[in-house]
KEFI-181175 format. One line per 8 residues: their letters; for each residue z negated, y, x negated of C-alpha. Coordinates in Angstrom, 1 decimal. Layout:
BEGIN
a> Z,Y,X; ...
//
This chain:
BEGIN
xxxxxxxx> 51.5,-23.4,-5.9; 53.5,-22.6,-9.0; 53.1,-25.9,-10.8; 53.7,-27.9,-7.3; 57.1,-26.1,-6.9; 57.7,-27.0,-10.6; 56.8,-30.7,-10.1; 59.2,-30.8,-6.7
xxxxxxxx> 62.0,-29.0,-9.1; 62.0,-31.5,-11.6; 61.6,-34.3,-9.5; 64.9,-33.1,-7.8; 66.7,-33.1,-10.8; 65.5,-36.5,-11.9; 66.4,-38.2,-8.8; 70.4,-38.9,-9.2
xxxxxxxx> 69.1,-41.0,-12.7; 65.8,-42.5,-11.5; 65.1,-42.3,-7.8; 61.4,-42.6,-6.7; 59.3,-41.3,-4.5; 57.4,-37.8,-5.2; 54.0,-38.0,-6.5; 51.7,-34.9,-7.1
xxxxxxxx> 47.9,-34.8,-8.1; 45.2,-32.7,-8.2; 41.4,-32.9,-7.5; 39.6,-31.2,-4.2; 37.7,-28.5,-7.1; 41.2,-26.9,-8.1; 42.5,-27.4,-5.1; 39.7,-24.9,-3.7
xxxxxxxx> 39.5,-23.2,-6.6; 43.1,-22.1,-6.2; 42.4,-21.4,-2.3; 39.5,-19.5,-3.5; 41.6,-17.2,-5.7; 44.2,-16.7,-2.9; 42.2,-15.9,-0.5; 40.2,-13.2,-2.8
xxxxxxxx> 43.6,-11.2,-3.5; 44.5,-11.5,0.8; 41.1,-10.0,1.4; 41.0,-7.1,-1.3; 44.4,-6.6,0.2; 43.3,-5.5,3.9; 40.2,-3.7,3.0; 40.1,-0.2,1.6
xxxxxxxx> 39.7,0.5,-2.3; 39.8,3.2,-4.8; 41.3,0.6,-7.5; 41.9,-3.4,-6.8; 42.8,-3.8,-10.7; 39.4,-2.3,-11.6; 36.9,-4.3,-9.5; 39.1,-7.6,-10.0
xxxxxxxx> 39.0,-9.3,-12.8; 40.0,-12.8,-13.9; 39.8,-14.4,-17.2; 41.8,-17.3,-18.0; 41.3,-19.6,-20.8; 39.4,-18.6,-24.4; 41.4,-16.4,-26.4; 44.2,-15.9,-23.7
xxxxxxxx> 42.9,-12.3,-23.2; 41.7,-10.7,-26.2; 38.6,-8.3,-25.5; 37.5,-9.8,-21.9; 33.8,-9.7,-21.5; 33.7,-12.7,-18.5; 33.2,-15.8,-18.8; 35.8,-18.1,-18.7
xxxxxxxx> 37.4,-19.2,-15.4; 35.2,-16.4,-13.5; 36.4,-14.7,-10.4; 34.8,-11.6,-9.4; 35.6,-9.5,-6.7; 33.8,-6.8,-5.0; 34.9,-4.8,-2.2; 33.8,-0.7,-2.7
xxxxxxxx> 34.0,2.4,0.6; 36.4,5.0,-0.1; 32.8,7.1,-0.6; 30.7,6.6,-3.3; 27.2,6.4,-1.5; 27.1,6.2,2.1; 24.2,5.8,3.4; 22.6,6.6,7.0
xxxxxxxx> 19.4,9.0,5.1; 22.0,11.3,3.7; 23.2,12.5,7.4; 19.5,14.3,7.2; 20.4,16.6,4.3; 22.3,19.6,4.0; 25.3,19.6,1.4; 23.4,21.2,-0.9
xxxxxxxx> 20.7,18.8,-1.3; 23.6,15.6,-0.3; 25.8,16.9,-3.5; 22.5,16.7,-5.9; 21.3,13.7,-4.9; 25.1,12.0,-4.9; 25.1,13.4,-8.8; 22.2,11.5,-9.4
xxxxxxxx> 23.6,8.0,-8.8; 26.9,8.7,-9.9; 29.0,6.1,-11.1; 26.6,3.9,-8.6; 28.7,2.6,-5.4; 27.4,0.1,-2.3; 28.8,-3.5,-2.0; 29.7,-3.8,1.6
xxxxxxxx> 30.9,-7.6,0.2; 31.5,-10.0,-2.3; 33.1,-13.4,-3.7; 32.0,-14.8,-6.7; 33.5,-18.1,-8.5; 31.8,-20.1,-11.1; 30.2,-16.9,-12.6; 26.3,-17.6,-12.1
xxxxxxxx> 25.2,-14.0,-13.9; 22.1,-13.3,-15.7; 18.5,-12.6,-14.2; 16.9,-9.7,-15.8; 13.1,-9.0,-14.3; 12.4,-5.5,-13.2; 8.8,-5.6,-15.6; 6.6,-2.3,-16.1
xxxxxxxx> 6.4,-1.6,-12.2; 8.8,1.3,-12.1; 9.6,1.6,-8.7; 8.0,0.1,-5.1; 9.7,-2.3,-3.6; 9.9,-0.6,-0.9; 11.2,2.4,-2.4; 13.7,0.7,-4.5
xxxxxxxx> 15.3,-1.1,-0.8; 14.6,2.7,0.8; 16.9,3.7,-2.1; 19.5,1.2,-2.1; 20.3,0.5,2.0; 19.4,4.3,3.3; 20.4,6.1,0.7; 23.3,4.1,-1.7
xxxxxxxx> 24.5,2.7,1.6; 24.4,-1.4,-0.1; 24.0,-4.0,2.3; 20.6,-5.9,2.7; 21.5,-10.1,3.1; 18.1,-10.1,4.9; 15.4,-12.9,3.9; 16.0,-16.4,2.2
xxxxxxxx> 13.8,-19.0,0.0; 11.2,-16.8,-1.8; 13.5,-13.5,-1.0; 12.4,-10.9,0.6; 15.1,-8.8,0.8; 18.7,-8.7,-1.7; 21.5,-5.8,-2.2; 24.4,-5.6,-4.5
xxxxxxxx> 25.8,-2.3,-5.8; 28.8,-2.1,-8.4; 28.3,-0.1,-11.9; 31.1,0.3,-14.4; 33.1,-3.2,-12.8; 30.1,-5.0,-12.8; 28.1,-6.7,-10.0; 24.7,-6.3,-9.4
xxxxxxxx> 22.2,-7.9,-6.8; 18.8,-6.1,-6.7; 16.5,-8.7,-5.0; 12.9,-8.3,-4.4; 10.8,-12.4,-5.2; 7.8,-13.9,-4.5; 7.1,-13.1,-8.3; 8.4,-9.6,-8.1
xxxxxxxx> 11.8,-7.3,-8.8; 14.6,-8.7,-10.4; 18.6,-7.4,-10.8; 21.0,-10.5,-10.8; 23.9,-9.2,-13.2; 28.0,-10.4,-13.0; 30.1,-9.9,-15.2; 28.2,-9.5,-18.8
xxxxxxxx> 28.9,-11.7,-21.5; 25.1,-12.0,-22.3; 21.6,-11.2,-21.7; 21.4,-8.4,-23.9; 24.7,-7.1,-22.4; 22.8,-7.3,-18.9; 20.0,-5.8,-19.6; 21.7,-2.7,-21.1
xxxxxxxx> 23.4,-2.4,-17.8; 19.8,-2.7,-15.6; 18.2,-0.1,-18.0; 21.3,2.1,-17.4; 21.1,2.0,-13.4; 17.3,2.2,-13.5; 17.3,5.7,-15.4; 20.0,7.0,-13.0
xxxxxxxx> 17.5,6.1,-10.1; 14.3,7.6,-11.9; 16.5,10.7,-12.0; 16.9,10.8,-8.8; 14.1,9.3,-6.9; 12.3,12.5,-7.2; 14.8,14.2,-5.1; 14.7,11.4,-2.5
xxxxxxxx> 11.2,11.2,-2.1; 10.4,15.0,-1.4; 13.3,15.1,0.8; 13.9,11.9,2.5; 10.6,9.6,2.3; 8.2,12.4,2.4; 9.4,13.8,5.8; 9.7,10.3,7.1
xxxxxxxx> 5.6,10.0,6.3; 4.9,13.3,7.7; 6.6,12.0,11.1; 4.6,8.5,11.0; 1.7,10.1,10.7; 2.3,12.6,13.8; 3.5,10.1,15.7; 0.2,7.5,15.2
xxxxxxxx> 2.6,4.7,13.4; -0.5,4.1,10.9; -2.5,1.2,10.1; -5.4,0.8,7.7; -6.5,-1.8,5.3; -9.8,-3.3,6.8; -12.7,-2.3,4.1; -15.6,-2.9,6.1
xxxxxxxx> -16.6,-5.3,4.1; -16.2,-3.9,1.0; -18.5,-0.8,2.2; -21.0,-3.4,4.2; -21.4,-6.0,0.7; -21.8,-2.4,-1.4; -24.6,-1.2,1.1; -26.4,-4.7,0.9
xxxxxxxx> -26.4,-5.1,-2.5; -27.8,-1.8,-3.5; -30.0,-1.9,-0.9; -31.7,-5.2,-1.8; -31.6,-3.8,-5.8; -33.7,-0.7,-4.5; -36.2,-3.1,-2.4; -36.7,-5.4,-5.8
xxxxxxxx> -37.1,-2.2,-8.2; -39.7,-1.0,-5.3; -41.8,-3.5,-5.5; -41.2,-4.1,-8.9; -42.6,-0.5,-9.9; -46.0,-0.7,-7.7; -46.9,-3.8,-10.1; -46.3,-2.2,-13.3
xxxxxxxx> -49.2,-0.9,-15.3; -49.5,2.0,-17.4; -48.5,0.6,-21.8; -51.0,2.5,-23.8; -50.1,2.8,-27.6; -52.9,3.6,-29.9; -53.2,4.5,-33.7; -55.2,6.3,-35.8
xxxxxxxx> -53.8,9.4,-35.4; -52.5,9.2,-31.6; -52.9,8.0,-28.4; -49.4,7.4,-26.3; -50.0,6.2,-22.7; -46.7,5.7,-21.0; -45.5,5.1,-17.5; -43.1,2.2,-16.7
xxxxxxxx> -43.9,2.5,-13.0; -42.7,5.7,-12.4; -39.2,4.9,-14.5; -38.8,1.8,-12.3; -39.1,3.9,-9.1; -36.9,6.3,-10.5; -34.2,3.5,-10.5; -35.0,2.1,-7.1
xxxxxxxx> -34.0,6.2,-5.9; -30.9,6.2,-7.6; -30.3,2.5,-6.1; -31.4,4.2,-2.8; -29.4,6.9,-2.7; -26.5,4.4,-4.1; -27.0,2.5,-0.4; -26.9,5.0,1.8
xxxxxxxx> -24.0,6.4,0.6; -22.0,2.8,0.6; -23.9,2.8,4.6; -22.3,6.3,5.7; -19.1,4.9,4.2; -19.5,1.6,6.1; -20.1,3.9,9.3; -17.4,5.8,9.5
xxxxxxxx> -15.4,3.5,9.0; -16.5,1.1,11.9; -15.7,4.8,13.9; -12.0,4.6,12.5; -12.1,0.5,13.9; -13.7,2.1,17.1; -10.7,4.9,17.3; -8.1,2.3,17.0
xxxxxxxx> -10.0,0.4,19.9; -10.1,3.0,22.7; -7.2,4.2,24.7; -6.4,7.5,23.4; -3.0,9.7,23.1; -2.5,8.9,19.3; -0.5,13.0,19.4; -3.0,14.5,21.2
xxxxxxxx> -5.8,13.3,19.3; -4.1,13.2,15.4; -4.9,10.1,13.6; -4.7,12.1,10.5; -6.6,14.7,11.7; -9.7,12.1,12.6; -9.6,10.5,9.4; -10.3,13.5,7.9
xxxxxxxx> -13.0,14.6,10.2; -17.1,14.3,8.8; -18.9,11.1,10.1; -20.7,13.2,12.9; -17.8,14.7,14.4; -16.2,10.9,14.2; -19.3,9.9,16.0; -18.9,12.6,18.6
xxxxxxxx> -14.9,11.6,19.4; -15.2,7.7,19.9; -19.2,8.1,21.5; -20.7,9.5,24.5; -23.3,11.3,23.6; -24.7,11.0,27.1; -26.7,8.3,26.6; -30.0,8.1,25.4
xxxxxxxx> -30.0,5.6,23.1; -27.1,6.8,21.8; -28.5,10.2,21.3; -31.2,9.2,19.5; -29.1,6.7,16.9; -27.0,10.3,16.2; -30.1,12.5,15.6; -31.3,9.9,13.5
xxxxxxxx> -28.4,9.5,11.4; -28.4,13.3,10.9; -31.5,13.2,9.5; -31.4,10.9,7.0; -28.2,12.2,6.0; -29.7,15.9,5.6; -32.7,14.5,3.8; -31.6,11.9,1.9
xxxxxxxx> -27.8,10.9,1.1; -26.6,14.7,1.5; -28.3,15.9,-1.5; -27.4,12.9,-3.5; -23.8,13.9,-2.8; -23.3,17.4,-2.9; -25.6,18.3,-6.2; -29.2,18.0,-5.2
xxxxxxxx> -28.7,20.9,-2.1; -28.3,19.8,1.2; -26.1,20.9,3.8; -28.2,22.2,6.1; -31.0,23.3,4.1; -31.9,23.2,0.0; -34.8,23.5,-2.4; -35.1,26.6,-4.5
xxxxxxxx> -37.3,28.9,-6.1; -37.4,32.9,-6.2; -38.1,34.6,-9.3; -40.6,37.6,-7.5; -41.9,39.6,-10.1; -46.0,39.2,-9.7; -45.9,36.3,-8.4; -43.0,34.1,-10.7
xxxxxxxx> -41.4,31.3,-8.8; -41.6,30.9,-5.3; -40.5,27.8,-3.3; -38.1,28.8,-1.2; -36.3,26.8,1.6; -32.4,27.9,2.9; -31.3,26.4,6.6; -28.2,27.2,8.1
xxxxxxxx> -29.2,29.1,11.1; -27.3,28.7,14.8; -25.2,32.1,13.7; -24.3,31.0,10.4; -27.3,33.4,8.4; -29.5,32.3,6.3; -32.9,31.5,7.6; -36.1,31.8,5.0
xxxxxxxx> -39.6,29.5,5.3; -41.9,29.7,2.4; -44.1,26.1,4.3; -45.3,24.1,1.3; -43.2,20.9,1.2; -44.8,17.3,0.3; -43.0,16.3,-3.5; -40.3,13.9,-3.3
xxxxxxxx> -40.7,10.6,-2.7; -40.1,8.6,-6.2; -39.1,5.2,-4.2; -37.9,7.1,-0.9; -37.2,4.0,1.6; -40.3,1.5,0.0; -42.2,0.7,2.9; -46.0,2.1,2.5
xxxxxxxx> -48.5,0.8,4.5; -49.6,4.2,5.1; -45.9,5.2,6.3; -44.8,2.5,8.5; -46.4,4.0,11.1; -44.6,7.4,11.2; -41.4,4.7,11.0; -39.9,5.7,8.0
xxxxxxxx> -38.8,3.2,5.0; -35.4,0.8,5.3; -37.3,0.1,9.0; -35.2,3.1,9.9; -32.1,2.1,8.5; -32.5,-1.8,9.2; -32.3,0.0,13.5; -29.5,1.7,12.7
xxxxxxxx> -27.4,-1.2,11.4; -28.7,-3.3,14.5; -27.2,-0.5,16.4; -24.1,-0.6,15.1; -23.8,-4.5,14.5; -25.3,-5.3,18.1; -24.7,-2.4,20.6; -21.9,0.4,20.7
xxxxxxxx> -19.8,-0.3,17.6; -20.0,-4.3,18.4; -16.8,-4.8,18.5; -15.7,-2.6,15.8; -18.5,-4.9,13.7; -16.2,-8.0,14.3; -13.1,-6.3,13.8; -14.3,-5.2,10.6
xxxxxxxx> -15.8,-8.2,9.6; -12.1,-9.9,10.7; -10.7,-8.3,7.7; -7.4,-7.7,9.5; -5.9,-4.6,8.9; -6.7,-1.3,11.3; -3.6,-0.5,13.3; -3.4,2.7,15.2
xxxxxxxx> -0.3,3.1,16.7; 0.0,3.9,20.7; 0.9,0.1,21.4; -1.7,-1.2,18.9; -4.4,1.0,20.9; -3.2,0.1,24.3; -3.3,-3.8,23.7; -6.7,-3.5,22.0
xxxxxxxx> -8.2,-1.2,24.8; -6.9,-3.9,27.7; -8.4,-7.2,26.3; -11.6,-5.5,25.8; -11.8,-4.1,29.1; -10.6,-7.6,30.7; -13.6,-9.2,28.3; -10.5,-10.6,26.4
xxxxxxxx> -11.6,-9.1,22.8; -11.9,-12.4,21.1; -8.6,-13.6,22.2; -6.8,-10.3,20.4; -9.0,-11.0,17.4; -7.6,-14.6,17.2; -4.1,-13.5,18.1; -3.6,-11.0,15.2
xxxxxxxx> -5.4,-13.4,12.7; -2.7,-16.2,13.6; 0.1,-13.4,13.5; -2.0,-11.8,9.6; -1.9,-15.3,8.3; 1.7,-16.1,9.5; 2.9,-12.7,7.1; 0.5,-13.9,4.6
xxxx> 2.1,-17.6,4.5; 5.6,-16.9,4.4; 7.5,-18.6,1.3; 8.8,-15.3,-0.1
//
């Protein structure tokens, strides 16, 4: 405006010696550019501030203001509350606790908007990991108060905050964190400023977290609003590949022949065999622990499957619980079959996995020997009795088994070996935990919220199970395809 009133005055006064009409130009970019300006000042003008001249600056042409740190014809304006942090998390602590935490991040103040001209800023990545993403928005929109401009190209989520008259936009990429800084005059310079606000928030994401996230957590996990990754594989590939290593070192040992060693002054017979078998045990024992870990956690699909009160119940509380009282909450006992499958599974577990995972001693009965003077050491077995005493029998036990689940002709007909376990994954793959089976195999993750529950526990009982398996794959891969 100022040099179109000067064109119009000197047009005036040249008119009298050399009338013609007026002619001004200028092109459309400082046309707008001008506009832009204007209409910056208007707005910081109706909107509350602590200081326009502080948050405003404007650099005109190199050397035209000695000192400025902005690059040249760079508008940045930034609009602040009257309160340094402001947000909605903070109505949840007492004074106390709000005063420490606003120390924390202070100097830090939300964006509520912004206009920027011309000044692009420099991208400095967040590297080293040291916050979640999650935690870092948590921090910025609930607790700093900075709006979040939602989800664009390869974003995720983006909030500004203003530090010492600068701008900065925490984002969160497709190729991780990164802080988009205005009004630096380099890289160096922006990165100082990133580090600064970063150490302010490690100072005082401690805080937030015990008193803000963790109670938050605590509530999810009353109210049932937990999901699970899917791991069944994991455990299932684990069980089958130790499995088939113990079956190959089986049959390997029972081959083997005994390496004699002869010289002239010894005679050294050794015993590959019996190391061999040693290793399929250990392999063994390696299986049925990855198959009890499989198990319970086709019970945790099965839980999220049945129509249950999620507060009554306790998610976390059933997570927690032993595989048998799992077993005991998602299956009726009732039947026969099932019966059987549980009494089964008990035994194994007391004979065979317990002692591999609890130190060699059982937790229902152990091995030991009593020193009785006379008669030195006595075998001696402990079982938990029904009132919680211990119960003594001095019966002679067999020696362990050195390859525990290679099938003997001589034992396959008392039914013991892998036969045993080989029914009791049939059971779960084909009868009672079927559908938990597929789930797991699915890969998609374990929700058990009330909703989650509800849904799942209709389609199976309207024989619509494969329909809710297809439907939360589509929705899985839909999350997993997004461009951001």
């Amino acid at each position: 405006m100022t040099e179109l009133n000067r064109g119009i005055t000197k047009w005036a006064k040249a008119w009298n010696e050399n009338p013609k009409p007026f002619i001004w130009t200028k092109s459309a970019d400082e046309i707008f550019a001008s506009m832009q300006k204007y209409l910056v000042l208007l707005f910081l003008s109706k909107l509350p501030m602590r200081d326009t001249r502080s948050w405003l600056r404007n650099s005109q042409t190199p050397g035209s203001q000695p000192g400025s740190t902005y690059p040249n014809d760079t508008v940045i304006a930034f609009v602040m509350p009257l309160n340094s942090l402001i947000g909605s998390a903070l109505d949840d602590l007492t004074d106390r606790r709000k005063h420490a935490v606003e120390r924390c991040f202070a100097g830090i103040s939300p964006v509520v908007d912004s206009v920027r001209m011309v000044d692009e800023g420099f991208t400095v990545p967040i590297r080293g990991n040291p916050f979640l993403p999650w935690v870092l928005r948590f921090l910025l929109v609930e607790v700093i108060g900075c709006k979040d401009r939602g989800r664009s190209e390869k974003i995720a989520w983006s909030c500004e905050l203003a530090i010492d008259g600068r701008l900065i936009e925490f984002s969160y990429r497709k190729f991780g964190l990164f802080a988009l800084v205005h009004g630096c005059r380099d890289v160096a310079e922006s990165d100082d400023v990133v580090r600064t606000v970063l150490t302010r928030f490690q100072t005082g994401i401690p805080l937030v977290e015990r008193w803000l996230i963790r109670p938050r957590i605590e509530n999810a996990l009353r109210e049932g609003r937990v999901s699970l990754e899917n791991e069944f594989c994991h455990f299932l590939h684990m069980y089958e590949h130790f499995r088939q290593l113990s079956e190959t070192s089986a049959r390997e040992a029972v081959t083997l022949k005994p390496v004699k060693e002869v010289t002239p002054d010894f005679l050294s017979i050794s015993f590959p065999a019996v190391e061999r078998a040693h290793e399929s045990e250990f392999e063994a024992h390696a299986a049925l622990i990855a198959l009890y870990s499989m198990l319970e956690h086709l019970l945790i699909i099965e839980f999220s499957l049945i129509q249950q009160d999620a507060h009554a119940t306790g998610v976390e509380d059933f997570i927690r619980l032993r595989w048998s009282e799992k077993f005991k909450g998602v299956i009726n006992l009732a039947d026969s079959r099932v019966k059987q499958v549980y009494d089964q599974l008990g035994i194994l577990a007391d004979q065979n996995r317990n002692p591999a995972v609890h130190g060699g001693i059982g937790r229902s009965s152990s091995r030991m020997h009593v020193q009785l003077e006379g008669y030195g050491a006595v075998d001696v077995a402990i079982e938990s009795g029904s009132q919680k005493r211990a119960a003594y029998t001095f019966l002679p036990t067999l020696p362990a088994d050195l390859a525990p689940f290679y099938e003997r002709p001589e034992d396959r007909a008392r039914g013991t070996g892998w036969d045993i376990v080989e029914d009791l994954v049939g059971w779960m793959r084909h009868e009672h935990l079927s559908d938990a089976w597929n789930y797991g195999t699915s890969r998609l993750p374990i929700f058990l919220d009330d909703a989650s529950r509800l849904e799942a526990w209709n389609e199976r009982a309207s024989g619509k199970f494969e329909d809710l398996l297809s439907r939360r794959s589509w929705i899985s891969d839909q999350a997993a395809n997004m461009d951001w």
